[in-house]
Residue, then its C-alpha position, 0 to 999 in steps of 0.5 A: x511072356x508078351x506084354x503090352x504098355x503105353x510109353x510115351x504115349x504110344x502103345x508098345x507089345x513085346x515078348x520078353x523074360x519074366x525077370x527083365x528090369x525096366x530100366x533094361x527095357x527102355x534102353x535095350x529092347x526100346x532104344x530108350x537110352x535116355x533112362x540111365x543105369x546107374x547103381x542097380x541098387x535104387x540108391x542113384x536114381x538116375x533111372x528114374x521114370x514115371x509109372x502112371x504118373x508117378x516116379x519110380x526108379x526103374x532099376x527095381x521095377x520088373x517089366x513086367x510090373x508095367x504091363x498095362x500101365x502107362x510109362x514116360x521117360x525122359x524122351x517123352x518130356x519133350x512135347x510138340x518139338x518144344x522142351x519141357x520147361x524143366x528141360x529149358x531150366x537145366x539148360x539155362x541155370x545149369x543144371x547139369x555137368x556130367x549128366x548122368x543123373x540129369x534124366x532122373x532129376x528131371x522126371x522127379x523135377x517135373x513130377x515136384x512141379x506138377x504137383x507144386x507149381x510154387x516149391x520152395x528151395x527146401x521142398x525141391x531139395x526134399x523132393x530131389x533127396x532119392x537122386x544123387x549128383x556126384x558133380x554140380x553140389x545140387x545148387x544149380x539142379x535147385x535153381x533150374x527148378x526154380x527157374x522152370x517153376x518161375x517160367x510156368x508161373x509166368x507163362x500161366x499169368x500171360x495166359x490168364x491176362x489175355x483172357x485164356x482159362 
């Protein structure tokens, strides 16, 4: 079947089979290899990207499902050559050790923050409760959060103290 979607912004046709998963989509057909295969169970999350604006774990998504929709990956939080603040927070706080899960926290991190630019620790560990980290024990992942909320939250006061809506 062919089918077209937007990832990452750009608009994307390919022919595919009926059955193909997302997740292998992105990684095999796209050369998006920064959506990670983990599980294949949905219990991982490492898979985890946005559809239409909202995280799925792409492990249980048929490609198929994502046709005429709009996907972002883990590619794509990267902006203008400019890492996401979430991005920079995992880099500063350590949030990562293997990195297997880290594509996933992202997406879910960026996705909590979007929604609440001021979370509280028990509310970034609510939102981040479909992913699992076999390695850091989840202290450092809450911290980056916290520190990308803090970044924004800053770079958001210097926009409105010089004038800027």
């Amino acid at each position: 079947m062919q089918l077209t979607m937007t990832v990452n912004g750009e608009e994307v046709t390919a022919e595919i089979e009926g059955r193909l998963l997302l997740v292998h989509f992105l990684r095999d057909h796209l050369a998006l290899t920064g959506t990670h295969w983990g599980c294949d169970t949905s219990n991982c999350g490492a898979c985890a990207v946005w559809l239409d604006g909202e995280p799925v774990k792409s492990c249980t998504v048929l490609t198929a499902m994502a046709a005429g929709h709009e996907v972002r990956t883990v590619e794509g939080l990267e902006q203008f050559g400019e890492l996401d603040a979430i991005q920079r927070g995992f880099m500063e706080c350590h949030g990562l050790q293997c990195g297997f899960c880290t594509p996933g926290m992202l997406m879910t991190a960026r996705a909590l923050l979007d929604l609440n630019p001021s979370p509280s620790e028990q509310e970034i560990r609510e939102a981040i409760s479909g992913q699992i980290c076999r390695c850091t024990g989840y202290a450092t992942i809450v911290r980056s959060v916290q520190w990308a909320a803090a970044e924004e939250a800053g770079a958001r006061t210097s926009i409105i103290d010089a004038g800027t809506p």
